[in-house]
C-alpha positions in Angstrom: -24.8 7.3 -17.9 -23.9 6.2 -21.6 -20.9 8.7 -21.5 -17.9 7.3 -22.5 -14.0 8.4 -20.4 -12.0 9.8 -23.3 -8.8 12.0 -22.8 -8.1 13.7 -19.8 -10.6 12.1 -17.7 -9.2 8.9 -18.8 -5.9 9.9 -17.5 -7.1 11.1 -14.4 -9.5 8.1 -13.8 -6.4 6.0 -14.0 -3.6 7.8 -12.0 -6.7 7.3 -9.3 -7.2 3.8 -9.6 -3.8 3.2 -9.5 -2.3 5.5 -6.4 -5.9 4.5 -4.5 -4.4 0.6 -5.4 -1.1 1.5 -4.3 -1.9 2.7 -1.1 -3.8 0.3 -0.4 -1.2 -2.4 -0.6 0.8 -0.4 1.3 -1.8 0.1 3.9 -2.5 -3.8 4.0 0.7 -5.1 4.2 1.2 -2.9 7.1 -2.1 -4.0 8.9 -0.7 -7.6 8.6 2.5 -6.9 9.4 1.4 -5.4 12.8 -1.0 -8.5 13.3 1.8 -10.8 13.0 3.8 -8.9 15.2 1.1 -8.8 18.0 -0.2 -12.3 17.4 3.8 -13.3 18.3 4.0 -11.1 21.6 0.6 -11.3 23.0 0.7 -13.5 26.5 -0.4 -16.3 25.1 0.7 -17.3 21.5 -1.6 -19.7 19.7 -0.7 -23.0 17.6 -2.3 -21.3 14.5 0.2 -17.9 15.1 3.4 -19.8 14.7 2.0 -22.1 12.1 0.7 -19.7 9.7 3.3 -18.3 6.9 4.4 -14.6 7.8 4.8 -14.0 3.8 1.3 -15.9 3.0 -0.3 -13.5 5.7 1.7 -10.4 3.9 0.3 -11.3 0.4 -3.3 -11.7 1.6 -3.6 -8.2 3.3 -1.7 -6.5 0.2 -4.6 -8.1 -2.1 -7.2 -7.0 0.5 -5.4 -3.6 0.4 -5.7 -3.2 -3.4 -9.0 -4.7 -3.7 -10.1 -2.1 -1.1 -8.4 0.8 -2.4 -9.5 0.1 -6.2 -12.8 0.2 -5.0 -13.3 3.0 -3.1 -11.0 5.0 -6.1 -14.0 4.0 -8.4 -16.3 4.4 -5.5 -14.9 8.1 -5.5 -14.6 8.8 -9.2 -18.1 7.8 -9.7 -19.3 10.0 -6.7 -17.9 12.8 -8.6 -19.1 12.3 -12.1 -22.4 12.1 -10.8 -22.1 15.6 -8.9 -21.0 17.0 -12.3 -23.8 15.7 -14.0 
């Protein structure tokens, strides 16, 4: 447990972190997307779908997205250091 990341390990803890966070902003941007686009063409469209800010609504699933995918990268990286060990 008090071992530190040094080196290669480093390297590869961060490439994870940061294609894990990528992905997920791309993966929540998306998911938003597509709930914007079937909040506007469901039967009935609600006050709060036209009122709510299509670019507000991006931003908060890419956060989301990144928050989720950093966490499940270290979620995943620590999985595996503990099999090693």
């Amino acid at each position: 447990m008090g071992r530190n990341i040094k080196g290669k390990d480093a390297t590869r803890f961060g490439l994870v972190v940061a294609s894990c966070g990528a992905m997920g902003i791309i993966l929540g941007a998306s998911n938003s997307q597509a709930a914007m686009s079937d909040c506007l063409t469901a039967k009935t469209v609600t006050s709060e779908c036209l009122t709510q800010d299509p670019l507000q609504k991006q931003l908060e699933g890419m956060s989301v997205g990144l928050f989720v995918g950093v966490g499940a990268a270290i979620g995943a990286t620590w999985q595996q250091r503990q099999s090693k060990q």
